[in-house]
C-alpha positions as CSV (number, residue, x, y, z in Angstrom):
1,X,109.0,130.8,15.3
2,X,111.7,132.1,17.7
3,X,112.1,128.2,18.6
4,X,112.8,127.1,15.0
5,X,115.4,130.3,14.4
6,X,117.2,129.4,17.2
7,X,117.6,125.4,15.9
8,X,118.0,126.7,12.4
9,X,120.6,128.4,13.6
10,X,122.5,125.7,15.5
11,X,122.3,123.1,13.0
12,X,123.8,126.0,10.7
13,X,126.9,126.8,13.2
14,X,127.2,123.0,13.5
15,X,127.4,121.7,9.8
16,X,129.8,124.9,9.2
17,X,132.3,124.3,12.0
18,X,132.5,120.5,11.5
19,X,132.7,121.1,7.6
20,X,136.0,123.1,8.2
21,X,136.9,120.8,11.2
22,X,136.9,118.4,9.0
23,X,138.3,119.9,5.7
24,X,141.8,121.0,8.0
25,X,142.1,117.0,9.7
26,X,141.7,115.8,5.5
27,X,144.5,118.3,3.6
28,X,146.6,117.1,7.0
29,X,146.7,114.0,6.4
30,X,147.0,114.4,2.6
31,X,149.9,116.4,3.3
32,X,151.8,113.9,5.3
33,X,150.7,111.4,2.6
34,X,152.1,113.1,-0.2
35,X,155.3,113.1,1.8
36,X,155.2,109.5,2.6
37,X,154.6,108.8,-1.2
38,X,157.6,110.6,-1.9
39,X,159.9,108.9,0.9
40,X,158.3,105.7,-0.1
41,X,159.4,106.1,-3.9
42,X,162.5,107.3,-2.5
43,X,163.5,104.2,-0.5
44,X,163.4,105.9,2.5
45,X,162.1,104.6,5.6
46,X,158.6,105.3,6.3
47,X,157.9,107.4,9.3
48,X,155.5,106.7,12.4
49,X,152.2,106.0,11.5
50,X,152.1,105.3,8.4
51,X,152.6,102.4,6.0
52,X,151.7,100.1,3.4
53,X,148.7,98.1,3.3
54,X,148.4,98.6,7.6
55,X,145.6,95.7,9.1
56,X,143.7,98.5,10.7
57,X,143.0,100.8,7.1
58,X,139.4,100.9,6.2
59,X,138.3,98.3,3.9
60,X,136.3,100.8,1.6
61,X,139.6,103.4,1.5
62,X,141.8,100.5,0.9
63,X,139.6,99.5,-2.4
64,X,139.8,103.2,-3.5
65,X,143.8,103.1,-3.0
66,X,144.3,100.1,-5.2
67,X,141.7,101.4,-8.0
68,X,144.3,104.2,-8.6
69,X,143.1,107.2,-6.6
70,X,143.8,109.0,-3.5
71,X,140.6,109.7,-0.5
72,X,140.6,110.0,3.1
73,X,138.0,108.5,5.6
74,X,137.2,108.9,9.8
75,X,137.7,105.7,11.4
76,X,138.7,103.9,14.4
77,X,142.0,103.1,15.6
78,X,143.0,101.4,18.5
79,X,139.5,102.8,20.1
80,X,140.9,106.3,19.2
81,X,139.3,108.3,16.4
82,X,141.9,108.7,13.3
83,X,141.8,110.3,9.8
84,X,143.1,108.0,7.3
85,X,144.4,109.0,3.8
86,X,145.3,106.6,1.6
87,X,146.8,106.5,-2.1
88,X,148.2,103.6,-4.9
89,X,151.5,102.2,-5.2
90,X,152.8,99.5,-6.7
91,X,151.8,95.9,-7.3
92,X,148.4,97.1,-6.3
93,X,148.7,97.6,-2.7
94,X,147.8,101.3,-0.9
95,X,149.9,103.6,0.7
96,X,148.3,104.8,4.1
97,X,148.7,107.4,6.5
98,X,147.1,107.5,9.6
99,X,146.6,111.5,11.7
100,X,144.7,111.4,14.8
101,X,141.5,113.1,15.1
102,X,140.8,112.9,18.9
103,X,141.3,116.6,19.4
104,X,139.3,117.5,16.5
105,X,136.4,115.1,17.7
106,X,136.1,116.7,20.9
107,X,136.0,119.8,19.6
108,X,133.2,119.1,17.7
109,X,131.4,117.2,20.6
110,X,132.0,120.6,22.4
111,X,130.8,122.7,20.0
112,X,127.3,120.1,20.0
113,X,127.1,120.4,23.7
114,X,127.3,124.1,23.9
115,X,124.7,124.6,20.5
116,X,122.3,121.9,22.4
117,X,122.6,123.7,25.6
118,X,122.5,127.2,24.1
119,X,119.1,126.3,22.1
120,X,117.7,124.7,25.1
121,X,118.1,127.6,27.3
122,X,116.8,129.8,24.3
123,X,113.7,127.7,23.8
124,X,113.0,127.5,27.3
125,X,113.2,131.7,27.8
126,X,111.0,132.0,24.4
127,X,108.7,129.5,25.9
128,X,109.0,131.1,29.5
129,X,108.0,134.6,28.1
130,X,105.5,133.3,25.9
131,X,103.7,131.3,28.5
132,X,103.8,134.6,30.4
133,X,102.8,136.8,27.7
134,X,99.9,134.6,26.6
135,X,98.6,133.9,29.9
136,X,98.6,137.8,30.9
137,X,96.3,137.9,28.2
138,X,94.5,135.0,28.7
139,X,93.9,136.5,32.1
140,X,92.4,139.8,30.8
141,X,90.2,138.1,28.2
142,X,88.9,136.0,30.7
143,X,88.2,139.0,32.7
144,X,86.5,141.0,30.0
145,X,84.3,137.8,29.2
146,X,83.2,137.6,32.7
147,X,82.0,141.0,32.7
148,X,80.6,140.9,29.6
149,X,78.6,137.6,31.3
150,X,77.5,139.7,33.9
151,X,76.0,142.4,32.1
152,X,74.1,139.8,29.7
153,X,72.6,138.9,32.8
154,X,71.3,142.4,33.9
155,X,74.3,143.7,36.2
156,X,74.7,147.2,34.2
157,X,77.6,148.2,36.7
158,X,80.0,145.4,35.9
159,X,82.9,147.4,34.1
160,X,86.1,145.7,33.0
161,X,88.4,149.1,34.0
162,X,91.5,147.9,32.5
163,X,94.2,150.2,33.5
164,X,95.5,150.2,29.9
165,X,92.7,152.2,28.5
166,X,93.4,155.4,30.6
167,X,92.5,158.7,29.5
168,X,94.3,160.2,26.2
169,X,94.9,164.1,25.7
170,X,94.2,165.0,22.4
171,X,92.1,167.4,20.5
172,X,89.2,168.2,22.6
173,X,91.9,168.6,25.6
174,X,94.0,170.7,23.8
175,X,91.3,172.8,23.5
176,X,89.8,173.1,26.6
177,X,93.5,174.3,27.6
178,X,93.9,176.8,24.7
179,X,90.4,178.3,25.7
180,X,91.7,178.4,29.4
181,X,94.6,179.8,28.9
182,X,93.0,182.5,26.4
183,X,90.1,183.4,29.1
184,X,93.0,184.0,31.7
185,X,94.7,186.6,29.3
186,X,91.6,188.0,28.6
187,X,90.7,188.5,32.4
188,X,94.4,190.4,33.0
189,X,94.4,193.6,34.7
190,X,95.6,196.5,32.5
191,X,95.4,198.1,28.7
192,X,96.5,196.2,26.0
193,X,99.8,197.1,24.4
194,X,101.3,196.4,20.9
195,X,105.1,195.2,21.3
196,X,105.8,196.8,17.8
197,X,105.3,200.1,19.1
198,X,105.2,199.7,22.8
199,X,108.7,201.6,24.3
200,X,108.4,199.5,27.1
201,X,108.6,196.2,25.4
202,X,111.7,194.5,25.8
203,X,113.1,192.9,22.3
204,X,111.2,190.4,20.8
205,X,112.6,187.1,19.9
206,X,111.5,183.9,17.5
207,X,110.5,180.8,19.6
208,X,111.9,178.7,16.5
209,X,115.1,180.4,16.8
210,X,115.4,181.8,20.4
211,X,117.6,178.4,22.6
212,X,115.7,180.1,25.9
213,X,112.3,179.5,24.7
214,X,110.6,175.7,26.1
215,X,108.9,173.5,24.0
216,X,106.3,174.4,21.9
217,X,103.0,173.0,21.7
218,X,100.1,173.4,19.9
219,X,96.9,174.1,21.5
220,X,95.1,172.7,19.2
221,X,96.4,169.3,19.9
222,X,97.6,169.7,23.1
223,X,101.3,168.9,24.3
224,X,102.4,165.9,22.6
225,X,102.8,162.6,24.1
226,X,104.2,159.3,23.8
227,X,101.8,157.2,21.4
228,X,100.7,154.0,23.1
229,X,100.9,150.5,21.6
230,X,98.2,149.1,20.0
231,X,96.6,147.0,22.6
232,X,93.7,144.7,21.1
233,X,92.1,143.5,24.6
234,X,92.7,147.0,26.3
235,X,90.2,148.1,23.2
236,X,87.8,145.5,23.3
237,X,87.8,146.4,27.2
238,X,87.1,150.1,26.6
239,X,84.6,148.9,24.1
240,X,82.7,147.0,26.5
241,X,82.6,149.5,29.3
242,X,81.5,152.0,26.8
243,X,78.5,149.5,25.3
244,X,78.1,148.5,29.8
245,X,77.6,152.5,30.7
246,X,75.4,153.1,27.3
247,X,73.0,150.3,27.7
248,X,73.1,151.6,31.8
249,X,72.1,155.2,30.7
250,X,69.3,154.3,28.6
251,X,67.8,151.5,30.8
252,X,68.2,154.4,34.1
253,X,66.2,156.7,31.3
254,X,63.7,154.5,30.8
255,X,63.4,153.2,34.4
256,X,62.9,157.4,35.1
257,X,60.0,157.8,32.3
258,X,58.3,154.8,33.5
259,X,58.3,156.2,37.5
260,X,57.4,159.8,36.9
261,X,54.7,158.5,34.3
262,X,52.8,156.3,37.0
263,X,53.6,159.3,39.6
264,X,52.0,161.6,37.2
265,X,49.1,159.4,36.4
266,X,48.2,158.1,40.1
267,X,46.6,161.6,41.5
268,X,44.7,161.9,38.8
269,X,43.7,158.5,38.8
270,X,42.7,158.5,41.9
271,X,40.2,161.6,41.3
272,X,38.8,159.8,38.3
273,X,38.3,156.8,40.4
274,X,36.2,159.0,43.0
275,X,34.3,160.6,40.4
276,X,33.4,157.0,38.4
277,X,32.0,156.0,42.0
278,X,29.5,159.0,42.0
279,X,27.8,157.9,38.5
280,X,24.7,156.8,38.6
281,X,24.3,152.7,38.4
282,X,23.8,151.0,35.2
283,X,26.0,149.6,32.2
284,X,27.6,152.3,30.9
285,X,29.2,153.3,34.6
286,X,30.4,149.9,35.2
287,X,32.3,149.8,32.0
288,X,34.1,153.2,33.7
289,X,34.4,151.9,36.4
290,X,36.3,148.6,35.2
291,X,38.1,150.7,32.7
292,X,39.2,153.3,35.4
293,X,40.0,150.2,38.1
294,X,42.5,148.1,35.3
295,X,44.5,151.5,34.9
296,X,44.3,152.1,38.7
297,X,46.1,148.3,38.8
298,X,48.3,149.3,35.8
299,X,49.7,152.3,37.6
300,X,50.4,150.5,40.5
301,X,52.3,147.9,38.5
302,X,54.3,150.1,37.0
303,X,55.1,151.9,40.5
304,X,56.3,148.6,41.9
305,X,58.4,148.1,39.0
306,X,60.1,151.4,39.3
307,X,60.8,150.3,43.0
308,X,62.3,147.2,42.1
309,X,64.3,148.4,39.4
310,X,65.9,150.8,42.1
311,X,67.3,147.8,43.5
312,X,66.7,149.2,47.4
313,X,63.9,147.2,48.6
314,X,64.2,145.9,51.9
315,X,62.6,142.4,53.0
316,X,60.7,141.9,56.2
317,X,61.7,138.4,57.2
318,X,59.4,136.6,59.6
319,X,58.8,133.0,60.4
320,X,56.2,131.5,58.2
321,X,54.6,127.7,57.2
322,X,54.6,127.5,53.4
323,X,51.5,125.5,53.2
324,X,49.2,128.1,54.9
325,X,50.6,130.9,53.2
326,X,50.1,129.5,49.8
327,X,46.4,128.5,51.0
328,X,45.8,132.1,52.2
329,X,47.2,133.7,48.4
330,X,45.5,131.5,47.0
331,X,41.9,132.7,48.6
332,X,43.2,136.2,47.9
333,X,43.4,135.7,43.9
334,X,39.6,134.2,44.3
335,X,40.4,131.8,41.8
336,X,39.5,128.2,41.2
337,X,42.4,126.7,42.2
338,X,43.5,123.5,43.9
339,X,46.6,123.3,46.5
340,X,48.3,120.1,47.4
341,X,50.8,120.3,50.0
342,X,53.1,117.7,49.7
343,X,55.8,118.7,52.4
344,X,55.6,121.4,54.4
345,X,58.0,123.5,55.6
346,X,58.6,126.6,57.4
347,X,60.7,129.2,55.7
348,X,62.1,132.6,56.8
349,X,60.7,135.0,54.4
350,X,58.6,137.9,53.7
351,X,54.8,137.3,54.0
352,X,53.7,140.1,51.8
353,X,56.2,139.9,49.5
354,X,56.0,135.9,49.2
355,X,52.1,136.1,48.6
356,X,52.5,138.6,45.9
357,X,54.8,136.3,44.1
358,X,52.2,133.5,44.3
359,X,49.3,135.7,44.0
360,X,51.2,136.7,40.6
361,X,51.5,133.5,39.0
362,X,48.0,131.9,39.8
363,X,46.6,134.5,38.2
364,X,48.8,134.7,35.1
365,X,47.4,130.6,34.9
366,X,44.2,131.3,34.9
367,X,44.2,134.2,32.9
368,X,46.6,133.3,30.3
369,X,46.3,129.4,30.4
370,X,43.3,126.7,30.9
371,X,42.2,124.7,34.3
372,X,42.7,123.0,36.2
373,X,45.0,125.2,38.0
374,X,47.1,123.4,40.6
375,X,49.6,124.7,42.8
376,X,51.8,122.1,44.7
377,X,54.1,122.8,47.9
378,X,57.1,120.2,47.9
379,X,59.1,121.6,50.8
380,X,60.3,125.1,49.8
381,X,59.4,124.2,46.2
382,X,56.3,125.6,44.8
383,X,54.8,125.2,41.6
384,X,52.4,126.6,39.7
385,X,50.6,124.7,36.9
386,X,48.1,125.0,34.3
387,X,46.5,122.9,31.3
388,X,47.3,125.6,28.7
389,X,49.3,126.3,25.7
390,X,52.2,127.1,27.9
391,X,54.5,129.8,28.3
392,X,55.8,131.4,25.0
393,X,59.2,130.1,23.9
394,X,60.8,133.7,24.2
395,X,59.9,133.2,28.1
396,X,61.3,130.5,28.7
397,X,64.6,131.2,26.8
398,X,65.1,134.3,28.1
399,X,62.3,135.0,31.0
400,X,59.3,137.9,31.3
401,X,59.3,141.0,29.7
402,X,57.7,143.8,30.6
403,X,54.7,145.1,27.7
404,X,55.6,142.0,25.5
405,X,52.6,139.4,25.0
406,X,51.9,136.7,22.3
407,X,49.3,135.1,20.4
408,X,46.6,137.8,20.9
409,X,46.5,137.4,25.1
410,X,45.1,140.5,26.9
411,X,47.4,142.2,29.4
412,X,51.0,143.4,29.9
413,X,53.4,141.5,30.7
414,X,53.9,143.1,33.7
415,X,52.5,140.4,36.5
416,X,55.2,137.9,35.9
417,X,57.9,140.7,35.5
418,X,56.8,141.9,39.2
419,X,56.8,138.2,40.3
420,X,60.4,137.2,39.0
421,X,61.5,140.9,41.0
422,X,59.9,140.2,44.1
423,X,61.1,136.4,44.2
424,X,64.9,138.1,43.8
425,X,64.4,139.9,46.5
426,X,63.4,137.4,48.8
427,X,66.4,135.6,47.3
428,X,64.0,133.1,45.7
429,X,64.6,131.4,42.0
430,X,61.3,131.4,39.6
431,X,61.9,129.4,36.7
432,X,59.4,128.7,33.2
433,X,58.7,126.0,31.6
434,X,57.0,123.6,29.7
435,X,55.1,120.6,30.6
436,X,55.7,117.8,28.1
437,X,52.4,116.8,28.4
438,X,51.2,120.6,27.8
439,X,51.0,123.2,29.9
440,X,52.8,125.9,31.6
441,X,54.6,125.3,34.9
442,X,56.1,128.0,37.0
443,X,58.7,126.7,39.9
444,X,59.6,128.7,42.6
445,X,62.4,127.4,44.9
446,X,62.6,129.5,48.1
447,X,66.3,129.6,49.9
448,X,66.6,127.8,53.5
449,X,68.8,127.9,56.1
């Protein structure tokens, strides 16, 4: 817009200054044609530069001459610009005058120069400050996107912080102020004393007419400042921090209900645990005891969630050959399943931590898919596969989730949650999918140095 002002405008300068350029070079050379005409009729001699019928008048001007009327016309003459006027005179031949126009050309040439140069400099600032302008903004939009990236994928404490959305005073912090300056009065040593009456009260004067007294405020509202201007990004910023630190305070509830309930329920699990061993043997006491032993492993879930939620688990790295310690989880889960070991490989990890992860998703095969259940090594790739239905499409969009199960499967949701937590913590990826040919196939792909 500021672009097409500013070339507006110089076209505009430019038409008006060569209009009037050109109107004073025309009534010029009419002038000194009327006073040929009249030196002409007079038989005087004709002065410099102009003449009758001259070789070098304009063909077009020299046609309008003979017709019987009077014009002027910008042409060259001797490689010199010239304004020509030219009228009738007798036996059908023209009367010319010729002015030169040389200075007047170069002052409009001038005048185009300085308008070209003057728009070009003023494009080039508008551009200069818009290209600055937009990419400031560019900048913090690209900012507040990246954060709002990073809290999509589970990092609560990203915060934008823009330093344009500081804090504002207004009516709670007016206020806060009037009720602090009121409890200070109140706590003054001393009785109270009424002015009116009050000897020993000096004279009392109207803040709205008194010149000593400040500024007045109101406490309601707090001293007044300087209003800010609107700032679209510096909102959508505060916005974002504000959704970042809301979602953060109710997922940190949450986490807290879900410790203290499986704190609270583990001693008392534990006592019903040792009382369902002391029943006597026989249907009825091993449906209490498998009842009591699937919330004992349903406690403990939850603990271990809690603690990786907390974010402070510590690995214990050691030294360790993949294929063996996928053999070994595998014995542990006491499942059917069959390992291949394509390439082994030794990996720094954590043993515990690593078997859990494994021990996890063999189970969650058997129990949620159909066998054959194989698990392959492929370097410090392991996969996990079953024959099944396969993993839910909310899984594999968008990962595990603890409590949430489909199609009428028994359990939680909480086995794959605690394997996708420990495998971060080793610094491991665990991916779902699909098989094409059916199925559900878990990959695992362990970092090495």
């Amino acid at each position: 817009m500021c672009c097409a002002l500013a070339a507006l405008l110089g076209v505009l300068v430019h038409v008006q200054v060569t209009n009037q350029t050109v109107g004073q070079a025309r009534d010029q050379a009419l002038q000194r044609l009327t006073q040929a005409t009249e030196r002409y009729e007079a038989g005087d001699t004709l002065r410099r530069g102009a003449g009758v019928d001259p070789p070098e008048l304009p063909g077009e001007l020299r046609d309008l001459a003979v017709a019987g009327d009077r014009g002027t016309m910008v042409a060259e003459r001797e490689g010199r610009p010239t304004m020509w006027a030219a009228g009738p005179v007798d036996g059908e031949r023209a009367l010319a005058v010729a002015v030169d126009y040389s200075q007047q050309a170069r002052t409009i040439e001038g005048l185009d120069r300085a308008i070209l140069w003057s728009s070009g400099l003023a494009i080039g600032a508008t551009l200069l400050v818009g290209a600055f302008a937009v990419t400031r903004v560019t900048r913090r939009l690209h900012t507040t996107a990246l954060v709002a990236r990073r809290i999509s994928a589970g990092d609560l404490d990203a915060r934008v912080n823009d330093p344009r959305t500081g804090p504002r005073t207004g009516l709670r912090t007016g206020l806060r102020r009037g009720l602090r300056r009121g409890l200070r009065r109140g706590l003054r040593k001393g009785p109270r004393t009424d002015p009116r009456t009050d000897p020993r009260a000096g004279p009392r004067t109207d803040p709205r007419t008194d010149p000593r007294a400040g500024p007045r405020t109101d406490p309601r509202t707090g001293p007044r400042t300087k209003a800010r201007p609107q700032d679209e990004v510096a909102a959508v910023a505060a916005a974002l921090d504000s959704m970042a630190a809301s979602l953060q305070g109710k997922l940190l509830a949450e986490q807290r209900f879900t410790a203290d309930v499986a704190h609270e329920l583990r001693t008392p699990l534990t006592g019903l645990h040792a009382a369902a061993e002391l029943l006597p043997p026989g249907r009825p006491t091993e449906l209490v005891r498998d009842r009591v032993a699937a919330l004992r492993t349903l406690t403990e879930d939850l603990l271990e969630i809690s603690r990786l939620d907390t974010g402070r688990e510590r690995v214990e790295l050691d030294t360790e050959q993949l294929g063996p310690l996928a053999e070994r989880a595998v014995r542990a889960a006491g499942n059917g399943t069959e390992v291949r070991v394509v390439r082994d490989v030794s990996v720094e990890t954590d043993r515990r931590r690593l078997e859990r992860v494994l021990g996890n998703l063999v189970a969650n095969a058997h129990r949620h898919g159909r066998g054959p259940v194989v698990l392959t090594v492929d370097g410090p790739v392991v996969t996990v596969r079953d024959h099944g239905d396969g993993f839910p499409e909310y899984l594999v969009a968008h990962g595990p989730q603890r409590f949430r199960t489909e199609g009428g499967t028994r359990g939680h949701g909480l086995g794959l949650t605690i394997a996708r937590g420990q495998a971060e913590v080793l610094g491991a990826r665990l991916e779902f999918a699909n098989a094409p040919e059916g199925g559900a196939v878990a990959t695992l792909k362990l970092a090495v140095e």
